[in-house]
DRENSESE-327026 format. One record per atom (N, C-alpha, C): residue in one letter; x, y negated, z. Coordinates in steps of 0.05 Angstrom, whole numbers, plus 5000, padded with zeros to 4 digits. Layout:
BEGIN
aXYZ;...
***
This chain:
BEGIN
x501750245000;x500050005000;x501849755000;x500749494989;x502649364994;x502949185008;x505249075015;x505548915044;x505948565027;x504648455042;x505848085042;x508348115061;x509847825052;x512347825071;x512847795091;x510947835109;x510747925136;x510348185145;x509548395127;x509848585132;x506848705137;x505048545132;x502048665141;x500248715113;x499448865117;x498548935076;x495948755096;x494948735058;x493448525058;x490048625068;x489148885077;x486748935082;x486448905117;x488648935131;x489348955156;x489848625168;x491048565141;x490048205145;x488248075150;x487048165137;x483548015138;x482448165150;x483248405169;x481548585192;x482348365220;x485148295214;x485748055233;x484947865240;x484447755222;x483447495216;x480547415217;x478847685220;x476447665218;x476147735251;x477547865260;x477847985284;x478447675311;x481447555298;x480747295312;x478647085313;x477347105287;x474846915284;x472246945304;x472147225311;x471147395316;x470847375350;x472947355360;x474447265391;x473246975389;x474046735381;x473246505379;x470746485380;x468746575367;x465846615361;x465046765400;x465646875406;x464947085429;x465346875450;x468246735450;x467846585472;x466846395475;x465446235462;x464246085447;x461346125473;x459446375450;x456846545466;x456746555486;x459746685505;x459446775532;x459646515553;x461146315541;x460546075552;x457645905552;x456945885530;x454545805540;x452245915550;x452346195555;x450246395558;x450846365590;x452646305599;x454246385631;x454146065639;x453945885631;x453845565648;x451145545655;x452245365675;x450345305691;x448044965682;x449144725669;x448544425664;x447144445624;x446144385627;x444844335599;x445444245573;x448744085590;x450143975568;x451844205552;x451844415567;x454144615554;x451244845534;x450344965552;x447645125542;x445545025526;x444544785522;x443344665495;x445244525484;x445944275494;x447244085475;x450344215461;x451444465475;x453744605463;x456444385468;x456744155482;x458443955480;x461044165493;x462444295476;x464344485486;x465644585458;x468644675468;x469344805445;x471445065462;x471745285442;x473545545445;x475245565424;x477845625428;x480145795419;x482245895423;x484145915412;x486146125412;x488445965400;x491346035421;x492145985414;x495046155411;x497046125395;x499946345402;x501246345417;x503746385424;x505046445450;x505946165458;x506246005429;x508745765431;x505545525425;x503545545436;x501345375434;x500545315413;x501245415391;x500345295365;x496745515351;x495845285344;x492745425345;x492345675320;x491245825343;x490646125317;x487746015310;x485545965322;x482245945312;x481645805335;x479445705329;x477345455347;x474445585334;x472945675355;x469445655356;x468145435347;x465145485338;x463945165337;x465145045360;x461944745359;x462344645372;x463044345371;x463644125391;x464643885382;x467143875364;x466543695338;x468643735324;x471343565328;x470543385346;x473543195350;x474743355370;x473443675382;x475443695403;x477243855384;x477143845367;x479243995350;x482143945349;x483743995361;x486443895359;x487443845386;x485443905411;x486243815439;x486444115446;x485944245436;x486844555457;x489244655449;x490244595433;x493244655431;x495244455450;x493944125451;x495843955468;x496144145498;x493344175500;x493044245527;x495144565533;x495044725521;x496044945518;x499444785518;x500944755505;x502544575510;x503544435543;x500844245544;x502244165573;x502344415594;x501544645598;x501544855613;x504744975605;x504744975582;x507745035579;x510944805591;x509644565585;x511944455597;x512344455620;x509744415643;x509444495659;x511144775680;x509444945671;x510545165685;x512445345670;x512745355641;x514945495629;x513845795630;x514945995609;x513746205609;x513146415635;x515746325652;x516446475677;x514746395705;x513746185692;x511946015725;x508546085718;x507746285692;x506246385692;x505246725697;x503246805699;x503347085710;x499747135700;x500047425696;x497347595684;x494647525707;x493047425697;x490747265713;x490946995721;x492946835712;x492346615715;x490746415701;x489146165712;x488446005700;x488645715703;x489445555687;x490245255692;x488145185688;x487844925700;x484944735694;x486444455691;x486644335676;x486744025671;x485343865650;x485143655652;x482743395646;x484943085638;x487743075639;x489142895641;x488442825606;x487242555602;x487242495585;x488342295567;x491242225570;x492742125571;x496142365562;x495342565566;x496442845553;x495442975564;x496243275554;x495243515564;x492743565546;x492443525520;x489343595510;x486943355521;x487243215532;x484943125548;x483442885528;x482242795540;x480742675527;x477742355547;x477342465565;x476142375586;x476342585602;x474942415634;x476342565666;x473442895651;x471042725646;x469042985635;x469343215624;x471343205608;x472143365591;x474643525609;x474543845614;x475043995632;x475844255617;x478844285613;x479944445594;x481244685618;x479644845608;x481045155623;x483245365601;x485345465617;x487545515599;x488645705618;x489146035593;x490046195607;x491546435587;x494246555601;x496246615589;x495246855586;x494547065550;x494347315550;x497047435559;x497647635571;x500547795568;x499048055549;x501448165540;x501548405531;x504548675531;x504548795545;x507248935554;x508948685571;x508248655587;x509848415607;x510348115595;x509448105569;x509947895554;x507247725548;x507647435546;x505447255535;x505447215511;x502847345489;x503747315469;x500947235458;x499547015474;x497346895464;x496346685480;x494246495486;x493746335500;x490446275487;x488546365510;x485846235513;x485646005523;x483845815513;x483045645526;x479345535518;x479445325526;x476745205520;x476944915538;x475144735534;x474444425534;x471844535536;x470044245561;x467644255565;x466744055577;x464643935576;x464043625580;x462743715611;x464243715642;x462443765658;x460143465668;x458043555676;x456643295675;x457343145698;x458443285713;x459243185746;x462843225748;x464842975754;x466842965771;x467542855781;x465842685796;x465742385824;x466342135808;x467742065821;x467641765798;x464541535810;x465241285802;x463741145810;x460941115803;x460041285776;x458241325778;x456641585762;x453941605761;x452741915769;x453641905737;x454042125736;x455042285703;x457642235696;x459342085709;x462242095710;x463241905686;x461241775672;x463141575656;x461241345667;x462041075644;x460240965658;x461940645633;x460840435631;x461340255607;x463040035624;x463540055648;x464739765665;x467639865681;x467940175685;x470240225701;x472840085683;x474939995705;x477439885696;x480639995703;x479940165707;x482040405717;x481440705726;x483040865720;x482541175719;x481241285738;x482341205761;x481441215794;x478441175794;x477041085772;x473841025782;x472941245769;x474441335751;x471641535737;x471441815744;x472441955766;x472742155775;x475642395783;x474942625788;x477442745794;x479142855777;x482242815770;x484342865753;x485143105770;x485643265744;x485843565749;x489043595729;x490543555745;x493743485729;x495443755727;x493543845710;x495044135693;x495644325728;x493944445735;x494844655753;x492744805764;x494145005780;x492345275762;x489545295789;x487845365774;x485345365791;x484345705797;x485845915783;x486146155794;x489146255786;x489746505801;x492546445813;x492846815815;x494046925793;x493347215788;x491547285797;x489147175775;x486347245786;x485447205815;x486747065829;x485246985861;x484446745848;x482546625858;x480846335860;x483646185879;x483045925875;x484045705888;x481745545909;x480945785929;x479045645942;x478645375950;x481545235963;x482444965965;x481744745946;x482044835925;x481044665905;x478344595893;x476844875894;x474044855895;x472944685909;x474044795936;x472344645959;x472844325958;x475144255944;x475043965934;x473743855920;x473244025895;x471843945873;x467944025886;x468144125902;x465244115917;x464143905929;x467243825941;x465843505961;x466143315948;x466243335926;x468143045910;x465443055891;x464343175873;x462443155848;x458943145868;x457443065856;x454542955860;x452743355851;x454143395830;x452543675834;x453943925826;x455544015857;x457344215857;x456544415845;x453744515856;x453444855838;x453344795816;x453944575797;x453244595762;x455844615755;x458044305774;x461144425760;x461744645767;x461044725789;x463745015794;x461545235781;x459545145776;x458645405747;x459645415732;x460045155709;x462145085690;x464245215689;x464645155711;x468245325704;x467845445707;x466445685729;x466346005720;x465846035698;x463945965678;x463146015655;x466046005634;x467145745640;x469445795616;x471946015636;x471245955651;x473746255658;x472746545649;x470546525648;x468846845638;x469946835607;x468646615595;x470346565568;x472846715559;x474946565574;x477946565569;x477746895576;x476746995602;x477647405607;x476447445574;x474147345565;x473347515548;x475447555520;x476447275511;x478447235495;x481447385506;x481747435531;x483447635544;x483347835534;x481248015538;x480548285528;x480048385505;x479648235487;x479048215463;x482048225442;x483847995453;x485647985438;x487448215441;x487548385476;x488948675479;x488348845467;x485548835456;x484848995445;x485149025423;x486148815404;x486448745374;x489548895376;x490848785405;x493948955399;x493849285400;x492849315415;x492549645435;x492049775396;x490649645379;x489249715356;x490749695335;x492349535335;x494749505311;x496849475316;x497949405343;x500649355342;x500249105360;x502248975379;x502548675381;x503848615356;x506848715346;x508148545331;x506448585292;x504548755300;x503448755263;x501748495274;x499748355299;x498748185305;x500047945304;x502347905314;x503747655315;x504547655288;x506247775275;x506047715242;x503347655229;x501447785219;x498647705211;x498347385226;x498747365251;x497547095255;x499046845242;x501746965238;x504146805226;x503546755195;x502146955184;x502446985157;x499246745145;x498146855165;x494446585167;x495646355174;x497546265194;x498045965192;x499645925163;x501646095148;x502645935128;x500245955106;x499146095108;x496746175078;x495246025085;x494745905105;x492445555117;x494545285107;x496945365107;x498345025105;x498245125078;x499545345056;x499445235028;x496645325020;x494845345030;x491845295019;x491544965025;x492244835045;x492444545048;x493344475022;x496244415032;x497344365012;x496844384979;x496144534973;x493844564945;x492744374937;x490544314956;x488644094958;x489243854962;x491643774982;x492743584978;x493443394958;x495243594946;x495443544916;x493743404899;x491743504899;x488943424888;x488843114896;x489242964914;x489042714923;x491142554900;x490142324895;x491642114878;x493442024899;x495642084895;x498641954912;x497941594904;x498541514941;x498441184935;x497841144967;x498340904968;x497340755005;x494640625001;x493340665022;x490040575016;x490040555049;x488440295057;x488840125079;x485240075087;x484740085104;x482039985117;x482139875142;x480039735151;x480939555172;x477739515184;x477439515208;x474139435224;x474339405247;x472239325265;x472039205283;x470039395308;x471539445330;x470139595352;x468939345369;x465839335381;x464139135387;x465038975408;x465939185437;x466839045459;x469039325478;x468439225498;x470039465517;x467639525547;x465339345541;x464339385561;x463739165586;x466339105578;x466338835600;x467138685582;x470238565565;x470638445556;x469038375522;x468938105507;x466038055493;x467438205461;x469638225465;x470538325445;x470838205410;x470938175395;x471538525387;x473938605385;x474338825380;x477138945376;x478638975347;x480338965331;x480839045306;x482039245308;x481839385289;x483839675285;x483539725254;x485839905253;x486339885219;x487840145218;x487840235193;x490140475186;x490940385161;x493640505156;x495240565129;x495340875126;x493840935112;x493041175099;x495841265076;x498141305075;x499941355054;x499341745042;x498641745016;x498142005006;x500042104989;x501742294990;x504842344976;x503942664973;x504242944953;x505443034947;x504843304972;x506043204991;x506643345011;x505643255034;x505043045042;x503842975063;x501842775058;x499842625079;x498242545092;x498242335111;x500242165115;x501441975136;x498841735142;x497641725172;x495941605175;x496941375204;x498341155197;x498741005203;x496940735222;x496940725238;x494940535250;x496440285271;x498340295263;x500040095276;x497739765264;x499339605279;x496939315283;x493839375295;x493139595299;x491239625319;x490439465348;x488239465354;x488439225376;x490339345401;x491039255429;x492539375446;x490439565459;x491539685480;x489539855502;x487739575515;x485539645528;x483539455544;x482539495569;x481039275579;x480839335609;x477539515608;x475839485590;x474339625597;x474339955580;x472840165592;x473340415583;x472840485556;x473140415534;x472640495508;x475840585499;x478040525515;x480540675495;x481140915500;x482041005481;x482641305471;x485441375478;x486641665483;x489041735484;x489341775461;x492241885455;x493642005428;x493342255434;x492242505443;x491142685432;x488342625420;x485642445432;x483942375426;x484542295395;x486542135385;x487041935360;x488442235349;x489542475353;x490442695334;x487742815336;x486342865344;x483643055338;x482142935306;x481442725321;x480142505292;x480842465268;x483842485276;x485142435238;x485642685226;x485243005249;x485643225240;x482943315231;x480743235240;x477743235226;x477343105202;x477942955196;x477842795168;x479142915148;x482142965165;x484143145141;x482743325138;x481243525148;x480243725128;x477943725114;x476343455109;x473743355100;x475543215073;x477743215080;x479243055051;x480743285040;x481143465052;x482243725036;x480343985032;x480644065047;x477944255044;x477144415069;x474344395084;x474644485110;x473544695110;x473644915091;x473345205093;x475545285097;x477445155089;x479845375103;x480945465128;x480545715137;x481045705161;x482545655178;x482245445203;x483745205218;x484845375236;x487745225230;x489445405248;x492145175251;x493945255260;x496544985259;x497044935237;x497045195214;x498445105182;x496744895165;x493744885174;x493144725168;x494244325167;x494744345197;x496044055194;x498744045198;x499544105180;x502844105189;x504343875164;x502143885145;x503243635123;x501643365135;x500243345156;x499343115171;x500942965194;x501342705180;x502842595206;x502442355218;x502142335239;x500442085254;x501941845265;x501541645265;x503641345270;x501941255288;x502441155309;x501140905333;x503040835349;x503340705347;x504840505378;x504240575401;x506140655429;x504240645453;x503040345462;x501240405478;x499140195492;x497140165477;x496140195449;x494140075440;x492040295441;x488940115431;x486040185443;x486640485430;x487840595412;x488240885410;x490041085414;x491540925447;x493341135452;x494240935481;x492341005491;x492640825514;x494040975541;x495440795553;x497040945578;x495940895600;x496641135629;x496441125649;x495640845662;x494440725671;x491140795696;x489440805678;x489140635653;x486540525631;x484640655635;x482240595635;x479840735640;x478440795613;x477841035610;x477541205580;x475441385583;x473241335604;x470941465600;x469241535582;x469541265565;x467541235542;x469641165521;x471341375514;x474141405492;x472441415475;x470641545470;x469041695432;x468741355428;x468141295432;x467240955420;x469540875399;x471840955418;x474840935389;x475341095384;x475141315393;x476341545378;x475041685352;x472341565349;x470241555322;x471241295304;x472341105307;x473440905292;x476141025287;x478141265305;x480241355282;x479841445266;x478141655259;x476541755237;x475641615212;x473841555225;x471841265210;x473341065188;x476640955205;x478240895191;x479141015165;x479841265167;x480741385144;x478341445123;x476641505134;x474941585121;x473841305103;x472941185108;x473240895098;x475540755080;x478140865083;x479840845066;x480640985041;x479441245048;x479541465025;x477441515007;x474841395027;x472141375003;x472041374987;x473341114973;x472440994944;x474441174928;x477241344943;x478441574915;x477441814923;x475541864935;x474642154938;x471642104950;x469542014914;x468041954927;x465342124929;x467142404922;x464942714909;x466042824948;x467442754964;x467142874991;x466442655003;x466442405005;x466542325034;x464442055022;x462342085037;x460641825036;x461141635044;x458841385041;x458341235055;x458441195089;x458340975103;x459140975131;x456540995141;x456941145170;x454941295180;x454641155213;x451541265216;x452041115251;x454641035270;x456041295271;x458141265282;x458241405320;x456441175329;x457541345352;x456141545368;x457641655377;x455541895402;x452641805411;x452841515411;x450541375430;x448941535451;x450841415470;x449941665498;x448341585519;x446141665520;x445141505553;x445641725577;x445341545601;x445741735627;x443341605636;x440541805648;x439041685661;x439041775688;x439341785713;x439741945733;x438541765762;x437041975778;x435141905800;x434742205809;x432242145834;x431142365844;x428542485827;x428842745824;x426842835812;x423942745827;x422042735800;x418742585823;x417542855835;x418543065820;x417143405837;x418843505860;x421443445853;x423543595871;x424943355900;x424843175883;x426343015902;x429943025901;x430743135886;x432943305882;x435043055857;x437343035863;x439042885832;x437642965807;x437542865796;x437642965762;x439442735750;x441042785726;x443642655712;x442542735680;x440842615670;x440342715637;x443142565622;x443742675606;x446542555588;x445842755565;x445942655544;x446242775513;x446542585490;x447542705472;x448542525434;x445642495438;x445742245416;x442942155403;x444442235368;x443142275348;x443142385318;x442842115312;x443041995286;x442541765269;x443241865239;x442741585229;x443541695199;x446641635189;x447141885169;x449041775154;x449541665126;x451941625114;x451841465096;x451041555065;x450641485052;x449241585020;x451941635004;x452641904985;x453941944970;x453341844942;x455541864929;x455841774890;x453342024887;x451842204887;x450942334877;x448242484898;x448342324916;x445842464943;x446242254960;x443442214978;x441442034981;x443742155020;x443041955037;x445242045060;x442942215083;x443642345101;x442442595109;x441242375133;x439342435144;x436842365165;x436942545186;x437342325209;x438342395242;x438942665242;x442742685231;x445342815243;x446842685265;x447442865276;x449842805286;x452342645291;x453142495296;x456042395280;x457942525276;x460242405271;x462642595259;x463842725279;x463242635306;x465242705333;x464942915337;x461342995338;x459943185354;x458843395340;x459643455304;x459543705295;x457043925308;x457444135314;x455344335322;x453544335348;x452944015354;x452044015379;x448943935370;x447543975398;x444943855395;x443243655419;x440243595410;x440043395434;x438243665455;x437943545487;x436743725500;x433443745480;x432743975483;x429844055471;x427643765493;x425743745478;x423643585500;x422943785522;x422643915517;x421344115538;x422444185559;x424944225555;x427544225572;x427744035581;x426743735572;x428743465577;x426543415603;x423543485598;x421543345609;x422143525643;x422943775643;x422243935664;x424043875683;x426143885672;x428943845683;x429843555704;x429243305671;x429643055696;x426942895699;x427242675711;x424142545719;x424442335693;x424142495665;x422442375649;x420442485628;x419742295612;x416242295588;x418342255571;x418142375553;x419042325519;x416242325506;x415341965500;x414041995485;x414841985455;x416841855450;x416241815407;x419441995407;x419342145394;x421542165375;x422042195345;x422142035333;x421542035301;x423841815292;x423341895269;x426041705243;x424841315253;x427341155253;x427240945254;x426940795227;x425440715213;x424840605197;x424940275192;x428240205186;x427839905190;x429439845167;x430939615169;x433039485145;x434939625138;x436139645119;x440039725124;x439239965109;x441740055086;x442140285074;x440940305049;x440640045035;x439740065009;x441440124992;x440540304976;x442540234948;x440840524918;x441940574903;x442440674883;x441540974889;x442241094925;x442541294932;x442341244962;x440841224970;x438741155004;x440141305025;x441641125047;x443441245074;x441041355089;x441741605103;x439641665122;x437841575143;x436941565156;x434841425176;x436141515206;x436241415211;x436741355249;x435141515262;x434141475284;x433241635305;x431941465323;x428641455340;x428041255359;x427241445381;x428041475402;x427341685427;x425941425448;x424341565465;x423041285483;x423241555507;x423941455525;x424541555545;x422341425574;x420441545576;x419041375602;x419541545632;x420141285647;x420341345670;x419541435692;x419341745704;x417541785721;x418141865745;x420841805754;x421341665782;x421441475790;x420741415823;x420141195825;x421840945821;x424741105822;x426440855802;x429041075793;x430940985773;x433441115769;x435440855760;x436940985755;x439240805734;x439140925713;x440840735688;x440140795655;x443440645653;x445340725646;x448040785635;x447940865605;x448640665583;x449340755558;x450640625543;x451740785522;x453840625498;x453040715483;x452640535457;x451640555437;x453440315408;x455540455412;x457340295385;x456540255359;x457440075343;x456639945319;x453539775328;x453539625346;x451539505356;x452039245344;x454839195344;x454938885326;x455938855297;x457339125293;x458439145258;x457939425250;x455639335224;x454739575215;x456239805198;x455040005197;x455840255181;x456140155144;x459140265140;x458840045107;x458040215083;x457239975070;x455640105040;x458240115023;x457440255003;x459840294979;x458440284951;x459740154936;x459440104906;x456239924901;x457039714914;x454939484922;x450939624931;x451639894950;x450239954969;x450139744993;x448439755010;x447839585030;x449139675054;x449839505074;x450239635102;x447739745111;x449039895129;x446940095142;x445339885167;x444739985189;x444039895215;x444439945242;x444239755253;x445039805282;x444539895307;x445440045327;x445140175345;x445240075357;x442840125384;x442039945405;x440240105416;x440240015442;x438240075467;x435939825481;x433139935479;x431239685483;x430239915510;x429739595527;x428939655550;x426039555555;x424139725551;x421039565549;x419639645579;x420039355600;x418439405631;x416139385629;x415339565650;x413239615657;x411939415660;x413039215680;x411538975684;x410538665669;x412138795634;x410438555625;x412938355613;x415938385621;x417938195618;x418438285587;x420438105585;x421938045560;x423638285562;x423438515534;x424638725540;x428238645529;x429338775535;x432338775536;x433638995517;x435738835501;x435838965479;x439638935483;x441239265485;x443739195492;x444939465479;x447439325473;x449739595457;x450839735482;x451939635504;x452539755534;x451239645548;x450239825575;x449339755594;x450439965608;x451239845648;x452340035668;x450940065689;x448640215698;x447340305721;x445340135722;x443840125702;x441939925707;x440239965717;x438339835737;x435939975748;x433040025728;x431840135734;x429040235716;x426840405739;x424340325736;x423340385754;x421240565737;x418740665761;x417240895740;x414840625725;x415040755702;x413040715683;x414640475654;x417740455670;x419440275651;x420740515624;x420140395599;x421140555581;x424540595571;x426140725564;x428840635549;x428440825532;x428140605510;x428340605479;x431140615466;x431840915456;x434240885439;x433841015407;x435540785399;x434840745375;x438240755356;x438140935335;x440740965316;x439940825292;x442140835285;x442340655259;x441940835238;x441640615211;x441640765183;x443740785177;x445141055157;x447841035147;x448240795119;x449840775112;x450540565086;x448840725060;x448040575054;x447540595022;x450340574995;x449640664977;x451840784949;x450640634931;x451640454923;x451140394890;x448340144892;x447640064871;x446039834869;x444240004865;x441839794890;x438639894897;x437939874877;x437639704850;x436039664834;x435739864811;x438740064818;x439740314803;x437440534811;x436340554827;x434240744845;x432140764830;x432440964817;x429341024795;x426440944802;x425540934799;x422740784805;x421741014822;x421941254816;x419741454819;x420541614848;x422641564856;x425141504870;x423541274903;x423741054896;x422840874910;x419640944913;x418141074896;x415741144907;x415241364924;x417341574924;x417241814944;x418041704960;x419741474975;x421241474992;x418141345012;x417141134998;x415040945008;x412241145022;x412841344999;x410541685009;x411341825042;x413941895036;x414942135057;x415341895077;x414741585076;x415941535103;x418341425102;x420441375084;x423141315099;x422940995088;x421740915078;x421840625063;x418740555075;x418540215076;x415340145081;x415340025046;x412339875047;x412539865033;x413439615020;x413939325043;x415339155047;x418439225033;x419439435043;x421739375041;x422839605009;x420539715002;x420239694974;x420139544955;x419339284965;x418939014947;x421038934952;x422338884970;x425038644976;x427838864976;x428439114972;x430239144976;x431439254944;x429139414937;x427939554905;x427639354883;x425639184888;x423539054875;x421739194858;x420539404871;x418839524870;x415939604884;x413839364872;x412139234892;x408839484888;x409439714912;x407939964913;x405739934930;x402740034913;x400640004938;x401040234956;x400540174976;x400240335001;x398940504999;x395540524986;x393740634991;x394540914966;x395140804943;x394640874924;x397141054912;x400240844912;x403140934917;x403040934885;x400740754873;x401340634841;x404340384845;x404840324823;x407540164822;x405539924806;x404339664827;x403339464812;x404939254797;x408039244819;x409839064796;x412739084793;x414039104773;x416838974785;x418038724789;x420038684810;x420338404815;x424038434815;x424538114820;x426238144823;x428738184801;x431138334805;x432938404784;x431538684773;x429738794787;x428439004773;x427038994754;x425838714760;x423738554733;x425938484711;x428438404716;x429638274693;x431438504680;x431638714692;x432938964671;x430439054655;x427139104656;x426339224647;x426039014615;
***
């Protein structure tokens, strides 16, 4: 039979390969089947993989897609850390440092653990997970006003939270008195430690079954057959520097805005994504570390090359990243980085925006953008008990050269996640979900129609809570391409009970809300493609049918002036009148 130059014929390859995908996928299930908080078991805000002896990534599970590229950092800092010899069979590290180590915010709670095989480490599980609870100043652990690290909860600085399989009772019992709702974190982490045994057992078993060293070759032979499958595609890109530049709204406290920019250089062989002149780090929580800023530009890279290929280190190894320390995307020790996705969706965003207009059969128009996250949290009105609701809101994204842009997704951060079910949402904390339906307002005209936003109304039915949220691109919209329109903006409306002037804000921190007060959140439209007036007539009349257009803004955006009743076309106006 015959062998590739590693020595693994090629059917036993792809028994491998299907086999690690396979591990990735499992720990994935067993984690969310085994947590305890809502954010991991519906919303999925979690990711699983695998990594080799020397940290470099074999496979990643669904899941959030910006955590892509932090389980290897993290796998990494366990290595510099303790070194191969300061680890042992059953151990598990827990760290959150987001600033290195994989991290990303104090929320985000990365468990990491050394397979051995014959006395040797010759693999590494891990997983990331958004716990909803780690003290910090306020309930759900982030929050839009903290100004140093110290407020947003407990730092877990790479060390091990079981200890050849013994628990670190000491630690627990810390992380018990320290978080608002112990039995959900220290479920969490059981759950991703059940995880990591399961990716334990799994991967012994792949050796016990072929070999370790036919396994470590095979995995060697998938990272290079992932970098020149890259590389391929690379190719495909028009070599040249292509530059974009935009504006993050505030930090929370300060009125902002921020600029940030990249130099996108495309050569042959690499990918160089440069972001130097970026604004500096800031006092309020929206900056990002430099693993946060490598996840983002490693998500894009494969939306600009090709993201079927299976992700592994060979994939980015012709990718190479430029930032200065201190700035808003690679910010240092105390900075407060609760609410990082706010920039760490503008490193992305960046490139993607810069590469548009030469690759404009992958990557659309600009899209909502951010997570837009609320925290509503009080005593339940049945139980009396905390409740902490936190979940993504969906919006629209942007319109391609050739398709109309997709209606309340996800953003780019948050890949395979979802929002809690109503049913779930209503039982769980003290609220009413009355409306959830497409937002139907300005923004996203063109040739080829950006998706529609998202409006959730949230009513209050304790007798009071707080309402915590960020909701980015609130002051600079999602952009149109090839004289498409900007999209629209994201925002949170606060409509009281009592009759006042409702309140309409991109951040808000702990605000009070009492029962029968609503919070209205609302996503934006993605950008529109190409000139509205390009939009077939027949086109502008389905849209005005199914709902995503009124009929107002059929006349002024189209000039295509449609009865309501009837959905006849009585006139054209406009530049629509002067092409016919």
């Amino acid at each position: 039979m015959a062998r590739n130059g590693n020595g693994v014929d090629p059917f036993t390859l792809e028994i491998i390969s299907e086999s690690l995908r396979a591990i990735g996928d499992e720990m994935f299930v067993t984690m969310q089947r085994t947590s305890m908080s809502v954010i991991i078991y519906e919303t999925l805000d979690y990711a699983t993989g695998l990594t080799d002896a020397q940290g470099r990534l074999i496979t990643q599970g669904n899941g959030v897609t910006l955590f892509l590229g932090t389980l290897d950092y993290g796998v990494r800092s366990v290595l510099e850390k303790f070194g191969y010899d300061g680890l042992k069979p059953g151990d598990i590290v827990i760290t959150n440092d987001p600033y290195g180590g994989g991290g990303t915010h104090l929320s985000d709670v990365s468990l990491i653990m050394p397979i051995f095989y014959d006395g040797k480490i010759v693999a590494f599980a891990a997983n990331k997970g958004h716990w909803t609870e780690v003290g910090g100043m306020a309930a759900g652990s982030w929050t839009t006003d903290s100004t140093e690290i110290y407020q947003e909860g407990l730092q877990f600085p790479v060390i091990k939270i079981f200890e050849e399989g013994k628990i670190n009772q000491g630690l627990v019992d810390l992380i018990r008195a320290n978080v608002r709702t112990p039995d959900m974190s220290i479920g969490d982490m059981m759950a991703q430690a059940a995880s990591l045994r399961i990716a334990e057992r799994r991967f012994r078993e792949l050796c016990d079954k072929y070999g370790v060293e036919t396994v470590t070759a095979g995995i060697e032979k998938l990272m290079n057959d992932s970098e020149t499958l890259i590389r391929q595609e690379l190719r495909k890109i028009p070599p040249g520097v292509y530059e974009a530049e935009d504006y993050i709204d505030d930090d929370g406290i300060s009125e902002g805005p921020f600029k940030v920019q990249v130099k996108v250089t495309v050569t042959p062989d690499k990918l160089i994504c440069d972001y130097t002149g970026s604004h500096p780090q800031v006092l309020g929580p929206v900056n990002a570390g430099w693993t946060a800023l490598v996840a983002a530009a490693r998500a894009i890279f494969l939306a600009l090359t090709d993201p079927s290929i299976p992700t592994n280190d060979g994939c980015f190894r012709p990718l190479e990243i430029i930032c200065p320390p201190r700035t808003i995307f690679t910010a240092e020790r105390p900075a407060a980085v609760s609410t990082y996705w706010e920039t760490m969706l503008y490193a992305a965003d960046l490139i993607w925006k810069a590469m548009a207009p030469v690759l404009p059969h992958r990557l659309p128009a600009g899209h909502f953008l951010s997570v837009c996250a609320p925290i509503i949290a009080g005593l339940h009105p049945d139980t009396g008990s905390l409740f902490i609701l936190v979940e993504p809101s969906a919006g629209g994204w942007g319109a391609g050269a050739t398709k109309d842009g997709e209606n309340g997704m996800f953003c780019v951060g948050d890949g395979e996640t979802y929002n809690v079910p109503v049913e779930v949402c209503e039982q769980r904390y003290g609220v009413l979900v009355e409306q959830y339906a497409y937002d139907i307002t300005e923004g996203g005209a063109g040739k080829f129609r950006g998706g529609r936003g998202m409006v959730r109304d949230y009513r209050i039915l304790a007798d009071s809570a707080q309402h915590t949220g960020t909701f980015g691109r609130f002051k600079f919209l999602p952009w149109g391409m090839a004289g498409g329109s900007p999209g629209s903006r994201n925002y949170m409306k606060i409509i009281w009970a009592d009759g006042r002037e409702p309140l309409i804000v991109g951040k808000i921190a702990r605000l009070p809300v009492k029962k029968g007060d609503i919070v209205r959140l609302v996503t934006g439209t993605g950008g529109g493609y190409g000139d509205p007036y390009e939009r077939p007539v027949e086109k502008v009349v389905e849209d005005v049918r199914d709902g995503y257009i009124t009929p107002e803004m059929a006349r002024d955006q189209y000039g295509v002036v449609v009865d309501p009743e009837t959905l006849q076309v009585l006139e054209l106006v406009g530049k629509r009148a002067q092409k016919q």
